[in-house]
N, C-alpha and C positions, 0 to 999 in steps of 0.2 A: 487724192489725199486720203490718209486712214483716218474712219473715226473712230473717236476712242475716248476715254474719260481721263481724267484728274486728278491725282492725289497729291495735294499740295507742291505741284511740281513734279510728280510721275505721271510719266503717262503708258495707257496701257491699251494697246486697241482693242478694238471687237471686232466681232465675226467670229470665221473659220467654224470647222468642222462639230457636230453635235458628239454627247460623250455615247460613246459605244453602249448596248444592251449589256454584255459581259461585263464592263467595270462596274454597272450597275444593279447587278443582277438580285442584289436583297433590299432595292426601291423599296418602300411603302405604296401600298398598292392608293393607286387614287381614291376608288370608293370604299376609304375604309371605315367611313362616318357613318356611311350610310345608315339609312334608321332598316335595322331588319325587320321588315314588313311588307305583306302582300301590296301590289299594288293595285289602288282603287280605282286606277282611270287616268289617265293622261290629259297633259297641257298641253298646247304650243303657247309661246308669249313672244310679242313682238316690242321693240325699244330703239327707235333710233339711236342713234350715237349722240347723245345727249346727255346732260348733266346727272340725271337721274333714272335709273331704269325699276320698275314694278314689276312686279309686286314685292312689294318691301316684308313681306312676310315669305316663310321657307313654308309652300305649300307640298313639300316632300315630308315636312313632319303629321301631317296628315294622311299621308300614307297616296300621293299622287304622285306620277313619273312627271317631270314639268320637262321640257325642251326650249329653251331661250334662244333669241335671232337678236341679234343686231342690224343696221341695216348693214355693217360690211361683212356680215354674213351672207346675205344674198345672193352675191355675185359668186360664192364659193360653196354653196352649198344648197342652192334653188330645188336640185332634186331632194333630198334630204329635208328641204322644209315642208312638201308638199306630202310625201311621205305621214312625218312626224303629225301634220294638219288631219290627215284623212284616220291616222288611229287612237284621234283626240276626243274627248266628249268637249272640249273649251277651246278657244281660240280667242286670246286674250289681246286687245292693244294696248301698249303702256299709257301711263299716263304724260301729257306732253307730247308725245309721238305725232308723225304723219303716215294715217292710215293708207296713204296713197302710193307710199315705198312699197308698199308689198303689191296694192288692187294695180298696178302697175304691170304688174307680171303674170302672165296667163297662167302658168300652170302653181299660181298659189291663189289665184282666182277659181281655175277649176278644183281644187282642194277645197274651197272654202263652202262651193257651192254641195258639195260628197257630204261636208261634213252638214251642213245643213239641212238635207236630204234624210242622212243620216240618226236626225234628232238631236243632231250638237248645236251647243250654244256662242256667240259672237259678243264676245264684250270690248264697248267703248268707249275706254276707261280715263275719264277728265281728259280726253285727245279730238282735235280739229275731226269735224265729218263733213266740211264745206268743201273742199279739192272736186275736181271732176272726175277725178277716177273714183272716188271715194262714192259721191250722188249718183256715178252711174251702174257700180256695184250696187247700190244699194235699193235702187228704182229697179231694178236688173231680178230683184231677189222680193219686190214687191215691198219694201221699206221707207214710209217717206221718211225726210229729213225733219227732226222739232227745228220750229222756228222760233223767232221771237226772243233769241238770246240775249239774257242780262249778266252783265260779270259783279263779281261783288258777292262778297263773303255771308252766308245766312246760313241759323239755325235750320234743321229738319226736324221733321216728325214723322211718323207715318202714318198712310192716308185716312181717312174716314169714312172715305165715300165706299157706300156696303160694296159696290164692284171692285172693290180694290185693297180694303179693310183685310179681305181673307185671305190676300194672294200668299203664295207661297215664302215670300221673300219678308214678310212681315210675322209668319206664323209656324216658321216648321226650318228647325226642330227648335227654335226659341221665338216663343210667342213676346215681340215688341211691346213693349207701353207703349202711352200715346205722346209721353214726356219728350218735349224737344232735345238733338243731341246739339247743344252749340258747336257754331261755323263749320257742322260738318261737310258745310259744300260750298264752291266756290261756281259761282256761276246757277243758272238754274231756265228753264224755258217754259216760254207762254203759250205754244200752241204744239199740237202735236196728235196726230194721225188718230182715228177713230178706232182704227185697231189697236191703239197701244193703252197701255194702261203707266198708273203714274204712282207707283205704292208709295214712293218717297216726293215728300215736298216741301217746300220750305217753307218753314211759318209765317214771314211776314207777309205773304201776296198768295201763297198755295200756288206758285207755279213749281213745275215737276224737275226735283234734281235726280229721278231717278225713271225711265219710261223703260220699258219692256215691251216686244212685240213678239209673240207664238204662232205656234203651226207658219214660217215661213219656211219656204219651199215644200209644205206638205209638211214638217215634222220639227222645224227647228227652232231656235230663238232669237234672238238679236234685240243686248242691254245696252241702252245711254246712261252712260252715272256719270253726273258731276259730284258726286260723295267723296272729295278724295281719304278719308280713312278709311273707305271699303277697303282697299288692299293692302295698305300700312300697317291698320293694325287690327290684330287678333285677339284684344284682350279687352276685360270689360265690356261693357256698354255698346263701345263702338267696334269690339268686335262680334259681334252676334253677326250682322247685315251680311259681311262677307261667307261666314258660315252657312247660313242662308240660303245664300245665292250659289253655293256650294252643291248644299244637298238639294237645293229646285237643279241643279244641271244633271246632276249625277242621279238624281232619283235614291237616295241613301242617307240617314242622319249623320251630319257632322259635329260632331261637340267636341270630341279629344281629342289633344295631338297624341297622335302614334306612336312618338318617338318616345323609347325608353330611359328614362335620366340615364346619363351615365352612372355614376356613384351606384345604381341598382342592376347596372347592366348583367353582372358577371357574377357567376358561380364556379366555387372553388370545389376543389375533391377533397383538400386536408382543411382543417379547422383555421388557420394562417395559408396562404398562402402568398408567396413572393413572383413577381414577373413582373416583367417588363414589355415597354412599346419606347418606340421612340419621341423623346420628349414634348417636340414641337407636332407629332400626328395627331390628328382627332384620333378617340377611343376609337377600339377594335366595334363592327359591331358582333364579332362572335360571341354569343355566352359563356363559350368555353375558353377565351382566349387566356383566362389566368390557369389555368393549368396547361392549356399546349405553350404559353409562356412564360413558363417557370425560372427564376434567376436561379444562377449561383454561386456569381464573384460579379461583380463590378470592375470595372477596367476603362483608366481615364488616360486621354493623351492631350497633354496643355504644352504652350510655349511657355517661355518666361513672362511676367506680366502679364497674365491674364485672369481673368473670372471665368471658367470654366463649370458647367452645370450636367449634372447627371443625375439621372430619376429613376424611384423604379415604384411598385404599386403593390399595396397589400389588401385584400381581400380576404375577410371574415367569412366562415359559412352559418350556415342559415340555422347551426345550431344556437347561436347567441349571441351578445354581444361581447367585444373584447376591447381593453385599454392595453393598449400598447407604446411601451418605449423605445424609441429611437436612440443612439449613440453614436459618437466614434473620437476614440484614443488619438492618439500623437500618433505620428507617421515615422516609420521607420526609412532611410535612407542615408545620402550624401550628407546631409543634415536632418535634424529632427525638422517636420513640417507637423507645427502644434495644431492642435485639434482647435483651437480659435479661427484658424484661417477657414475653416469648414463650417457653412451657415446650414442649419439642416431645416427645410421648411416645409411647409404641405402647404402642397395643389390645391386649395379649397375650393367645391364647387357652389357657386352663386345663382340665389335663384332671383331670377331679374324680373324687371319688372313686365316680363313679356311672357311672363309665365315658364321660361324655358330655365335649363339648371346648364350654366357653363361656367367649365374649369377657368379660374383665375385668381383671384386673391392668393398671396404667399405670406402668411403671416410664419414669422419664426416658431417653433415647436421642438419639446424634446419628449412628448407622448402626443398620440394621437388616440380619441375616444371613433371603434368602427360598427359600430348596428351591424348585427346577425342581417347576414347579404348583402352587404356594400361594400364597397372600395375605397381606399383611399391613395394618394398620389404624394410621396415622400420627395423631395428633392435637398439634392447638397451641393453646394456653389462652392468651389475652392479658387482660394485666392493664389496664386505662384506668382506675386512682385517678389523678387528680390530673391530667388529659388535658384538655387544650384540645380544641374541639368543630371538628371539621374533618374532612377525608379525608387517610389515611395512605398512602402506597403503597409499595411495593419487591416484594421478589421470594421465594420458596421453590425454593432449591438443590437439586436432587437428582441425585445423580451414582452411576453402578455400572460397574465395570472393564465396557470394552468397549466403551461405549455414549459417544454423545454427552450429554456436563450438559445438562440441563433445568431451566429458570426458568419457574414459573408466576406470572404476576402474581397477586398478593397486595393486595389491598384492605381498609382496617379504615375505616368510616365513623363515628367519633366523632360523637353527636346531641346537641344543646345541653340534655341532661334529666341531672341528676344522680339516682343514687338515693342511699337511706343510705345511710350506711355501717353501721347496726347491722342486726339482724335483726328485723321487726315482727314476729315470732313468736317464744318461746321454742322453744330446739331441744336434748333432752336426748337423749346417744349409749347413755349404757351406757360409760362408758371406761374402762379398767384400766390408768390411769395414775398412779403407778409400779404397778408388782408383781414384788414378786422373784423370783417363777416365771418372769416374762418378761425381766427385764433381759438377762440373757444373748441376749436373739434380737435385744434394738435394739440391740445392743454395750455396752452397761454405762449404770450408769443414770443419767449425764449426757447421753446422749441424750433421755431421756423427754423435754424440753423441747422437740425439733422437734416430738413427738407431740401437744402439748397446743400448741404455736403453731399447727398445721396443726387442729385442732378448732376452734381462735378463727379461724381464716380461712375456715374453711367454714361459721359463723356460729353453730358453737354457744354454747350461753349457761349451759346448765345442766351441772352436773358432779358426779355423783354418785361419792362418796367412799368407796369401796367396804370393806367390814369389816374387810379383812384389814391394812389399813394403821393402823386404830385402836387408841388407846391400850387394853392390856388391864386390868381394874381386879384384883388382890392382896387377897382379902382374909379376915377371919374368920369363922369359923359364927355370927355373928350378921352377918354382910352388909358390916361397917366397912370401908373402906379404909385397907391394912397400910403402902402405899407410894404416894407422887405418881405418878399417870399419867406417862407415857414420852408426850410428841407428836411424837418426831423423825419419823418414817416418815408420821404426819397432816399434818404439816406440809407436807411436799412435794408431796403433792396441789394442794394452792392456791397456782399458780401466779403468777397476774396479783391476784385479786382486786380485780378492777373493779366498780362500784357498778351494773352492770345485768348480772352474773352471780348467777349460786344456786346453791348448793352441799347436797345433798341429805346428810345424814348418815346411811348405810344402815347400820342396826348389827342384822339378823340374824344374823349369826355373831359377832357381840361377847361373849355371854354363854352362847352352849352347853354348856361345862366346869359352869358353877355354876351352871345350871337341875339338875344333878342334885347338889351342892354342896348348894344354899340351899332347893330346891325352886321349881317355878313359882309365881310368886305367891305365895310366902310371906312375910312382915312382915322375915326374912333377906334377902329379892331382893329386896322395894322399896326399902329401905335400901340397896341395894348400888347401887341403878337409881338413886335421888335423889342420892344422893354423887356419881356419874357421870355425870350431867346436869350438876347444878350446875360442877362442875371442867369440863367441854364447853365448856360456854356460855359461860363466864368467860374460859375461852382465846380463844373466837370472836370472842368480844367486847371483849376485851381486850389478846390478845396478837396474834391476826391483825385489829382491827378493822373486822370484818364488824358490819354491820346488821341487824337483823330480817331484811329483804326477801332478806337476801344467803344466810340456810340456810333449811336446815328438817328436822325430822329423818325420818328412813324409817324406820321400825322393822320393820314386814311386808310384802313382797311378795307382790301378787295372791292377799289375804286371800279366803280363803275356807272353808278347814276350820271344821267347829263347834267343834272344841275351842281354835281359835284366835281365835276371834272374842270371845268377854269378856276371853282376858288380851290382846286388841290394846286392846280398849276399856278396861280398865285401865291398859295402860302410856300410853295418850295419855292420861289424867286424869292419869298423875304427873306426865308433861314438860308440861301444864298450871299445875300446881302448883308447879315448879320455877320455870319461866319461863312466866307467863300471854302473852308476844309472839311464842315459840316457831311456826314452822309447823309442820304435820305433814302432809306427804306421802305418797298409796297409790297403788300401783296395781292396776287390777280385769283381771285375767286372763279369758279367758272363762269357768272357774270361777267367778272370782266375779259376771261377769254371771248365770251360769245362777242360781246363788245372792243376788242381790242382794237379796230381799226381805229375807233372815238377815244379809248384811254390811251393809246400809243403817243399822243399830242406829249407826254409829259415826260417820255421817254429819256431827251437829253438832261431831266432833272436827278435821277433814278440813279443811285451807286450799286443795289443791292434791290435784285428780285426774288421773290418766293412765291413759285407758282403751283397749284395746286394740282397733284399730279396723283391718278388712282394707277401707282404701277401693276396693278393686277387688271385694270382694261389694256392700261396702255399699250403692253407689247401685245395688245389683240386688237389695235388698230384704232380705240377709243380716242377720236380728236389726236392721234400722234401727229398726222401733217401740222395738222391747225399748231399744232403748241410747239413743234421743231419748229416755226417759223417764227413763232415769239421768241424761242430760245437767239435765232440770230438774230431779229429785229434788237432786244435787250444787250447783246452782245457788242453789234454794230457801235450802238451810244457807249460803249464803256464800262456797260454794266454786270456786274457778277452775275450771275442766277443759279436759286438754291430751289427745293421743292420742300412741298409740305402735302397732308392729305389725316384725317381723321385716324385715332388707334383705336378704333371701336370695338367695345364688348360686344361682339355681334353674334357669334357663332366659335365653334372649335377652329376653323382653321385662320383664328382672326391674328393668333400669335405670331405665326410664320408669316404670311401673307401682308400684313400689316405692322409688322414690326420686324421680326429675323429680315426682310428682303428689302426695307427703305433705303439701308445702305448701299447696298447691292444696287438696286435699279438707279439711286442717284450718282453710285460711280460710272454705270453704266454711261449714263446721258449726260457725262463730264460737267456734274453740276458742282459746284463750290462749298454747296451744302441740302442739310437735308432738315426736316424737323414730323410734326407733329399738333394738334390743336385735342386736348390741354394735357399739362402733367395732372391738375389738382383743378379741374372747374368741378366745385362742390360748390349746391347753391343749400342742399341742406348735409344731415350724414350721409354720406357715399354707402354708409354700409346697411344702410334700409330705403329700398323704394316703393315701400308699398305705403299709404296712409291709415289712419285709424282705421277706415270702411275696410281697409282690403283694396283701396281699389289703387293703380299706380300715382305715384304724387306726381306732380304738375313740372317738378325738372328733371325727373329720372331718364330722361331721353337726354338730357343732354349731359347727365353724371355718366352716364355709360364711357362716355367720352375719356374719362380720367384715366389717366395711367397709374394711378396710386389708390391706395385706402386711406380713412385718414386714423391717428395716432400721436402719444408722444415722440417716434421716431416713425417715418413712414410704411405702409405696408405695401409692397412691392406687387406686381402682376405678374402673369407670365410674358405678357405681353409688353411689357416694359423690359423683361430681364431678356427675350427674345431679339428684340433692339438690340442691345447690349454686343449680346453676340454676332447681331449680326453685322457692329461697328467691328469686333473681334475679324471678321473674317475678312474684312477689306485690309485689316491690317495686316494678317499673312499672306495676299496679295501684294502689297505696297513692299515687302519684304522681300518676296518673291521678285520685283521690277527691281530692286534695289540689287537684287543678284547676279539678275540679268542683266544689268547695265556694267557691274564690277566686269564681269564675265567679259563682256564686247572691249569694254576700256582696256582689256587685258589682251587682246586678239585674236577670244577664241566666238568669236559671230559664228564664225565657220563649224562650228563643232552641232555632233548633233543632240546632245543634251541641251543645248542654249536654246537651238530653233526648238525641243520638244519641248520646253517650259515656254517658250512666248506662244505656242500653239496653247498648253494650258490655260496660260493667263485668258486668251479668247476665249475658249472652250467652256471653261470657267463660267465666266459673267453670260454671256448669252444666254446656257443651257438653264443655269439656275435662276436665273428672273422669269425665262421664258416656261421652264417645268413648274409653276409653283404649288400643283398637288402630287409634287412628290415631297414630301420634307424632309426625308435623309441624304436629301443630293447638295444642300451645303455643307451639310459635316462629309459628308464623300468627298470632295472637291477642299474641304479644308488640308483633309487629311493628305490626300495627293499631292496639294500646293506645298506641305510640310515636305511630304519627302522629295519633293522635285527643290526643294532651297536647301536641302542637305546633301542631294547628289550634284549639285552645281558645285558646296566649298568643298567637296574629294577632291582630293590630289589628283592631276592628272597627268 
């Protein structure tokens, strides 16, 4: 049987043949981010195939070559790790990992022992060192084991004791106070070898969360940390340690990251200068890359109904600052295309709270203010619903005191291919729209409507109705309801209710007061739980008339605790009972995949899965058995399954990678839909993370998450508009099967245009999920797919 994906009823397989070197030939080269800078010393890191892999910080912006393993690396590249190991000053193991996948293998055992010898360092980073391969490596290298392990979360400090007060890791090149850093450590030990010293400890008992042992094998190191911020993070307070422990390996101070903000990267030769990169690629790291890439026409090729985005960058020289306007007229063609349809916005860079500056925020602009040696990133988003198929032309204005205006011709190539207008994928965000907590930052909460208009234009479908807006139920020590549900605050949520939206009813926090009230599960709560269903469903279906297909309800998120797993599988028998048409929607965390043989019990409850899928591991063998086998297990019981995974401001390549290619990977793995976790989780403004001190506020790790800014109308990402397109290009795909089918219905299977577009369509999806540091290879494969559904309707 072929496998293959889904679009609403097309199907499209995969496989076949990778895209040729020649069609590809002006790629984006993969290390085009790279930070240009010597390098200080090389990593190896190891990480099983696990939830999480470390160091959570880019130890390349420091100016180190890192080399990462997985363990289904191993098997493929054993020579190559042993290699990379022996011209390492560090030999890292993730955190969570089993040291034993590697001490396993002889010849990264004898790597281990060179680098050792060598005067390299061995870090054992919050991961098991009890295995026998692990104790016998390490007794092997003259290492004991700390004993006396405690688990359990405790503050650290560093040590007191004068043999340990001055070690390296405490005093160079940032001399530690002696001030505790809260719960920087999980776990911590009460005995440990006379050779070792213990700089870090935890305050309530002074046993060691951090042991160090030197001069083994003659010259080397070997660290136990249960700190897990040492590799997280890099900023503040709790990043000193890992700087530290930095420059003690390398014998060199570490304070600054390397890397050059972008915005200050480039230097022009004329006082403006114009050029371009491709939109979705991290910056060039060349200095000179704005003059070898000088614009000087813009040229766009769109379908009908589409949002189409093109960019280009202007760079000030370093004689001074310049305010610059941006512009663009009506369009000249088959029709006039008004200059309204065209949003013109800048790329603003964001400096987070990790101390790094990355491209994201799009707020609208028609000047932009650029500092003497910066750059800035211009983009224009044109709309073509409802466009006659032709060529547009006019002009993009830019003018800055001093200078002569410059007109770039400007080209938009309308193609006679329409796509939908809907989305062939479900697309769930995560949205918190309304919420009281937040009204005040859109201007009061008659704005929430641009927030939920701007989610239906970027084609989501589903909208999960988040607990805090739900009716709360009143009621007595036997479970009754005292008083009618309140739905004013539910109601607002459901906007449009259009008959190809879903509305997820997420009621975790609906009933936490009277789980201690009624008790869990007690014939008090079900009673309480069936009254509140029933009055639910009656509304849904009566007052807002929604359909079956139009909710479903959520009860747990990324089920996985044992204590939570029979009262889930009870409360889905009640809204069973209540409503036999009910959906019931879960999503499985990677919790619950490691756990899935224990949550699978609830299987035949489950209309609608969404499993948490890192498609940038995935097609590099990250849990793909494990999670194809939840796909058919899910399947089996009847049930859809969609995927979700974080859109995190993480780095430059987090637009393409995590947003341009969700679509992509979820048509690949023939899922029904796809989403994201949150459009808008702002727990204060999104658009400051630092606090009074300077130092980062307490949710900016989880703001990062947001796909939006906040505003009277919302402010857009690139990583959100990335999404966008990359819903855009499933759909000239879905067009393209739509062709191919006409074609075969027609009798021309036989012909060889037909077979060389069903070779694209495979060639297509493989190559592009599977390349994803090339990012001009889905507008390559867009453009292909266009002209292969224009040589299919030629006459033949």
């Amino acid at each position: 049987m072929t496998r293959g994906f889904v679009l609403r009823g097309l199907h499209l397989p995969v496989g076949g043949c990778l895209v040729t070197a020649l069609a590809l030939a002006a790629v984006w080269p993969a290390d085009v981010g790279a930070a240009d800078a010597e390098v200080r010393g090389h990593v190896t890191t190891f990480n099983n195939d696990q939830i999480f892999t470390t160091p959570d910080i880019p130890l390349e912006d420091y100016g180190f070559a890192v080399h990462s393993y997985l363990s289904a690396d191993l098997a493929t590249r054993p020579g190559e790790m042993a290699a990379d190991i022996r011209r390492s000053g560090l030999f890292y193991f993730g955190q969570q990992c089993d040291p034993a996948v590697v001490l396993r293998r002889p010849g990264a055992v004898e790597a281990l022992h060179d680098l050792l010898r060598s005067g390299g360092t061995i870090v054992f980073d919050y991961c098991g060192v009890e295995r026998p391969e692990t104790v016998a490596f390490l007794e092997a290298v003259g290492v004991a084991v700390p004993g006396g392990y405690a688990p359990g979360w405790s503050d650290v400090q560093p040590s007191s004791l004068p043999a340990e007060a001055g070690h390296p890791l405490l005093s160079h090149p940032f001399e530690l106070d002696s001030s505790p850093i809260p719960r920087a450590c999980f776990g911590h030990w009460a005995t440990w070898s006379e050779n070792q010293v213990a700089p870090f400890r935890a305050t309530a008992d002074d046993r060691a969360a951090v042991l160090v042992q030197a001069g083994v094998e003659g010259r080397g190191t070997v660290v136990f940390s249960r700190m897990l911020s040492m590799f997280r993070r890099d900023y503040g307070r709790r990043g000193e340690p890992v700087k530290n422990l930095l420059s003690f390996v390398f014998g060199l101070p570490v304070r600054e990251k390397t890397v050059m903000p972008v915005h200050r990267r480039f230097v022009g030769t004329e006082r403006l200068t114009v050029w371009h990169k491709p939109r979705y690629a991290p910056f060039p790291a060349e200095a000179d890359a704005a003059s070898n890439r000088q614009l000087s026409a813009i040229t766009v090729q769109a379908a009908v109904n589409e949002q189409i985005s093109t960019a280009f960058l202007l760079t000030a020289s370093a004689a001074g600052p310049l305010e610059v306007g941006v512009d663009v007229n009506d369009l000249d063609g088959p029709v006039r295309l008004a200059a309204e349809r065209i949003l013109i916005r800048e790329l603003r860079v964001f400096h987070d709270y990790t101390d790094r500056w990355l491209p994201d925020p799009m707020p609208e602009v028609r000047s932009l203010s650029i500092p003497a040696g910066e750059t800035r990133q211009v983009w224009l988003t044109i709309n073509t619903a409802g466009l006659t198929a032709g060529t547009y032309s006019g002009g993009v204005q830019i003018t800055a005191t001093g200078l002569e205006p410059r007109v770039l011709p400007f080209t938009i190539e309308v193609l006679p291919i329409e796509l939908p207008t809907e989305n062939p994928l479900r697309l769930c965000t995560w949205d918190y729209v309304p919420s009281i907590g937040r009204d005040e930052l859109v201007g009061g909460v008659q704005n929430w409507k641009h927030y939920h208009r701007d989610l239906v234009e970027h084609g989501t479908n589903v909208f999960p109705i988040m607990s805090f807006n739900h009716p709360r139920p009143v009621v007595d020590d036997e479970g009754n309801l005292k008083q009618p549900l309140d739905f004013t605050r539910f109601d607002a949520e459901f906007f449009t209710r259009d008959p190809g939206q879903i509305y997820l009813i997420y009621t975790p926090r609906v009933f936490g007061d009277l789980v201690s009230q009624l008790g869990a599960g007690s014939p008090a709560y079900e009673r309480m739980l069936r009254a509140w269903l029933r009055a639910v469903v009656r509304h849904l279906r009566k007052d807002l008339g929604l359909s079956s297909d139009q909710f479903a309800f959520y009860p747990f998120d990324e089920l996985h605790r044992d204590e939570d797993i029979p009262l889930a599988k009870r409360e889905y028998e009640i809204i069973e009972e209540v409503d036999p048409e009910a959906k019931i929607f879960l999503t499985l965390g990677y919790p619950s995949i490691i756990k899935f043989d224990r949550v699978k019990v609830v299987a035949p409850h489950i209309d609608i899965w969404s499993v948490v899928i890192d498609f940038h591991r995935h097609w590099k063998g990250f849990r793909r058995q494990q999670r194809e086998a939840i796909f058919e297990c899910c399947r089996a019981h009847g049930g859809e399954v969609w995927s979700y995974e974080d859109i995190d401001r993480k780095d430059e390549w987090s637009a393409y990678r995590f947003g341009r290619l969700k679509p992509w990977g979820a048509m690949r793995l023939g899922l029904g839909g796809y989403g994201f976790w949150a459009y808008n989780i702002w727990k204060g403004d999104p658009w400051e993370v630092f606090d009074a001190t300077g130092e980062p506020k307490s949710q900016a790790g989880t703001e990062r998450l947001s796909a939006i800014y906040s505003g009277p109308t919302p402010v857009s990402s690139v990583r959100w508009e990335a999404l966008r397109e990359g819903m855009n290009d499933i759909k000239y795909l879905a067009v393209l099967r739509r062709e191919i089918e006409a074609a075969q219905a027609a009798g021309r299977g036989a012909d060889p245009c037909v077979q060389t577009a069903e070779r694209l369509a495979e060639e297509a999806v493989q190559t592009v999920t599977e390349a994803d540091s090339s990012p001009e290879l889905a507008d390559t494969y867009r453009r292909r797919v266009a002209e292969m559904i224009l040589e299919l309707r030629s006459p033949r």
